[in-house]
Phi, psi and omega in degrees: 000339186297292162310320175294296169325307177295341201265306196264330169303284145359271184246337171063078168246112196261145178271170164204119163268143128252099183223195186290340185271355174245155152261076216275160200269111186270012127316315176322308191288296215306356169248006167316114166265007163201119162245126190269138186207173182275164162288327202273032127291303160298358182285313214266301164312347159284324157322344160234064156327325180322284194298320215262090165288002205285338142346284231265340179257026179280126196286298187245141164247146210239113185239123157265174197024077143246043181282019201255003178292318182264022159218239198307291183275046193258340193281312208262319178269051134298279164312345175278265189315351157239027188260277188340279202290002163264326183299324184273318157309306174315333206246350163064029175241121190280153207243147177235133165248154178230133131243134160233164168206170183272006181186116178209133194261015159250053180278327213271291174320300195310305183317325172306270215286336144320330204082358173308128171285161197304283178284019189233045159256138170230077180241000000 
């Protein structure tokens, strides 16, 4: 929460959390310009992409710890980043993906399946 603060303080950016343990105001999101969310929370708003735009104007997506793919919640942010990158096709709006970890030994596969260019790898 510390960083949201500075992001809105700052830069006069508004946050929004969404997981399971808040109830976000969903005016709040659809004016959000940074939403911190779970993947299975994003998992689930998303699925009705149709309806949401603020989904549908989404630019970036920022996934930490993702050296976290090969295990429990490696399926659904499978699905989230290949939901996204279907969204952005539908929508002619291009998605910048960031994965990050503090160690990860596929980074190039990983990078791959992001869609990340050649120079926009950093390990």
């Amino acid at each position: 929460k510390d960083w949201g603060v500075r992001l809105v303080k700052q830069l006069g950016k508004q946050v929004v959390e969404l997981t399971g343990d808040s109830a976000a105001d969903l005016g709040a999101v659809e004016h959000a310009d940074v939403i911190v969310t779970t993947p299975e929370k994003w998992d689930g708003v998303t699925r009705g992409w149709q309806t949401r735009k603020y989904v549908q104007s989404v630019g970036l997506v920022v996934i930490d710890e993702i050296h976290l793919l090969g295990e429990d919640r490696g399926p659904v942010l499978e699905v989230i980043v290949s939901r996204m990158r279907y969204i952005s096709a539908q929508t002619s709006s291009p998605i910048r993906f960031v994965g990050m970890s503090t160690a990860i030994a596929n980074a190039q596969d990983v990078a791959d399946w992001l869609g990340a260019k050649e120079d926009g790898i950093f390990n």
